[in-house]
C-alpha positions in Angstrom: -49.2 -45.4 28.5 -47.5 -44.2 25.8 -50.0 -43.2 22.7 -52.7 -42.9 25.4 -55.9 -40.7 24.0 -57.7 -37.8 25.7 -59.9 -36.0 24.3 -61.3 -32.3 25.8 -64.8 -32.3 25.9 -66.9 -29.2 26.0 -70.4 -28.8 26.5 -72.4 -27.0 23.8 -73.5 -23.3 24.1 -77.1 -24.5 24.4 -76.2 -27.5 26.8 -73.9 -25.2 29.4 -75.7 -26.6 32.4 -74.1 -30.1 32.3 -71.6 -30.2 35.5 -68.1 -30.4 35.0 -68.1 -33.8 36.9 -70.3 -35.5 34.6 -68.3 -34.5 31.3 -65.1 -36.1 33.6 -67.2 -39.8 33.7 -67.6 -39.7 30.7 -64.2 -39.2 29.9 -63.1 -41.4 32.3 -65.7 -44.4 31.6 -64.7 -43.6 27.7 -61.0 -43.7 28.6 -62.0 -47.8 30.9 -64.3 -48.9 28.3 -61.5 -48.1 25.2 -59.3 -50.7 26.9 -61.7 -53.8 26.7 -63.7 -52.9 23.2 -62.4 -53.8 19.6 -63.6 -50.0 18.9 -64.9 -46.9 20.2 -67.4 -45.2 18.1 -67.6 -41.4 19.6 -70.2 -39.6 18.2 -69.6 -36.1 18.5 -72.0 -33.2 18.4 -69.1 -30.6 17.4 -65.1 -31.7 16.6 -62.6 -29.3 16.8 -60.0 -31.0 14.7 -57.2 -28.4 14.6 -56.7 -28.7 10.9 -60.3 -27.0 10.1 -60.3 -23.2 11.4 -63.9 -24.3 12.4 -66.2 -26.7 14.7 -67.5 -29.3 12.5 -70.8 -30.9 13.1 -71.9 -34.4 13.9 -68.8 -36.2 13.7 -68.2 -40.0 14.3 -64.4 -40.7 15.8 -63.0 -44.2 15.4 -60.9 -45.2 18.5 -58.7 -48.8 17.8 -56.3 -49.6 20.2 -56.5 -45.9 22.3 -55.4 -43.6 19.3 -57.5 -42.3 16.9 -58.0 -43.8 13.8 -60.3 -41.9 11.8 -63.1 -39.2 12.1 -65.7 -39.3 9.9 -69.1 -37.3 8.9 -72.5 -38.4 10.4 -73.1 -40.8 13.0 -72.2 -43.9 11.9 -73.2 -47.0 14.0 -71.2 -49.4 16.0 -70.9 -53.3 15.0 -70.6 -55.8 17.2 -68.7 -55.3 20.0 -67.8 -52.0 19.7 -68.5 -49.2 22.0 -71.0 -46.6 21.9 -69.8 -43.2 23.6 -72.4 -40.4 22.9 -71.4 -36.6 22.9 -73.6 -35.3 20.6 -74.3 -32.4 22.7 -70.9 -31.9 23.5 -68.0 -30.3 21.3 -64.8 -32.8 21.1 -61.4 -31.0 20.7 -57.7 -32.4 21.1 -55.7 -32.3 24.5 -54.1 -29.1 25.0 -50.3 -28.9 25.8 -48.8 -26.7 28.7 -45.5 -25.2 27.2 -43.9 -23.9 30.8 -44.9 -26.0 33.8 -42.9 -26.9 37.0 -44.4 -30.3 38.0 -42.7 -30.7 41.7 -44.9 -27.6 42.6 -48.0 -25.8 42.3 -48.3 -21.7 43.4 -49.9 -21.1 46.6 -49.6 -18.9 49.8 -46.7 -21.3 51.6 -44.8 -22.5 48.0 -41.8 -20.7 49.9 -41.8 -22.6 52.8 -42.5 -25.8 51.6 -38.9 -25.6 49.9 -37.9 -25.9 53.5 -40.2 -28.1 55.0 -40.9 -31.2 52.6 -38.9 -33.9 51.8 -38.6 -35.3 48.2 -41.1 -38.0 49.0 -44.0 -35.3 49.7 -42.7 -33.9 47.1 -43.3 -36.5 44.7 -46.0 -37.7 46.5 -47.9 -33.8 45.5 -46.2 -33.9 42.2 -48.4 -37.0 41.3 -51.2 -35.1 42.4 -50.7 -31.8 40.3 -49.6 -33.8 36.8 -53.3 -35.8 37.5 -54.8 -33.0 38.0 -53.6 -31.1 34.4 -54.6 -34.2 32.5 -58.1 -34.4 33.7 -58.0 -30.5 33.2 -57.4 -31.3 29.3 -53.3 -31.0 28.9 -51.9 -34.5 27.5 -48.7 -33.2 27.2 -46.5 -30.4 29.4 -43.0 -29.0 29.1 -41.5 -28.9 32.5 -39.0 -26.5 33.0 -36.5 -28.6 35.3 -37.0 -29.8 38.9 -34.6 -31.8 41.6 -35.2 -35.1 39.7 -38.8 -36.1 41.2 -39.8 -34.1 37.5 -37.9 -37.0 35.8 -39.1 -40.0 37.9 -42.8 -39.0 37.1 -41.9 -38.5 33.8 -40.7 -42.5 34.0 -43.9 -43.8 35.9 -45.9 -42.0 33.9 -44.5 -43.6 30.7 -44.3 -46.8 31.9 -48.2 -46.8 32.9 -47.8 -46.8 36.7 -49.8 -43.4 37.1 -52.1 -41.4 35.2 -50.3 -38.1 33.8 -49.9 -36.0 30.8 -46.9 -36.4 28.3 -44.1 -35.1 30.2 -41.0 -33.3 27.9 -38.5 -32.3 31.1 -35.6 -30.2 30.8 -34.4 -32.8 33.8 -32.8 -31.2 36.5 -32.5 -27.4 37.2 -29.2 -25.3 37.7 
C-alpha cells in the first residue's frame, strides 16, 4: 500500500458529541469506497493543511488513485461516478507521524515478562495488532527504534499490502 491516504478527522467544537466509532466508518468506508471510484470528492468543514498556520473553511479535497490531488475552496460537486464523502462538520488534517516507537511491544503491567514467555510468532502476531491500532489512531507513518526482526517483517507486509499499518521507517534489528 505504498502511497496509501489517511486522513485525521476531527469533529468540530460545536459537533463534539459525534462518537469516535462513527468518525472511524467514515474513515474506513472513505478509505473502501477510494479503491472502486474514479474520484473522491471530500468536502471538508475545516482543513488543516500544514502549510496554512490556520484551519481553513469549507474545503473540497480531490482523491485520484488514493493520494491527494488537490484541495480546493467551496464545495465543489462530484461528476459522474465519483464519490461523495461529507465532513463538513468535521475538521480534516494530515496523518500524524510517531518519531520513537517500538512496534514488537506495547507498555503494560507484564511487558517484562512477556520477554520471557512469548515466542516470536505472538510476538508478531500482537505487533500486527499494535501498528493497526496507531493507524486508525491517526499516525501513517512511525519510526521504530529496532526490534528482533518481527519490526522488519511488518514493515515488509505492510508495504506489500498484506496488512493494514502505518509507514514504518525501522532502524532493523537492535543491539
Amino acid at each position: 500500500m505504498s502511497g496509501r491516504l489517511l486522513l485525521i478527522i476531527l469533529p468540530d467544537l460545536k459537533s463534539m458529541t459525534v462518537p469516535m466509532k462513527y468518525i472511524l466508518t467514515l474513515l474506513l468506508g472513505f478509505l473502501t469506497t477510494s479503491v472502486y471510484c474514479q474520484k473522491v470528492i471530500i468536502h471538508a468543514g475545516s482543513v488543516l493543511d500544514g502549510i496554512q498556520n490556520k484551519a481553513v473553511k469549507s474545503q473540497t479535497i480531490i482523491v485520484e488513485d488514493g493520494k491527494i490531488t488537490s484541495i480546493v475552496p467551496g464545495f465543489q460537486a462530484p461528476v459522474g461516478e465519483d464519490s461523495l464523502v461529507d465532513l463538513k462538520s468535521m475538521t480534516v488534517l494530515p496523518g500524524l507521524i510517531d518519531m520513537h516507537v517500538h512496534v514488537e511491544g506495547e507498555t503494560s503491567p507484564d511487558r517484562y515478562l512477556k520477554t520471557f514467555t512469548q515466542n516470536p510468532a505472538d510476538v508478531a502476531y500482537d505487533a500486527a495488532i499494535y501498528m493497526e491500532r496507531t493507524l486508525m489512531s491517526g499516525f501513517t507513518t512511525v519510526r521504530d527504534m529496532g526490534g528482533s526482526g518481527v519490526n522488519i517483517s511488518l514493515r515488509n507486509a505492510i508495504n506489500q499490502g498484506k496488512m493494514k499499518g502505518p509507514r514504518i521507517l525501522s532502524a532493523e534489528k537492535a543491539l
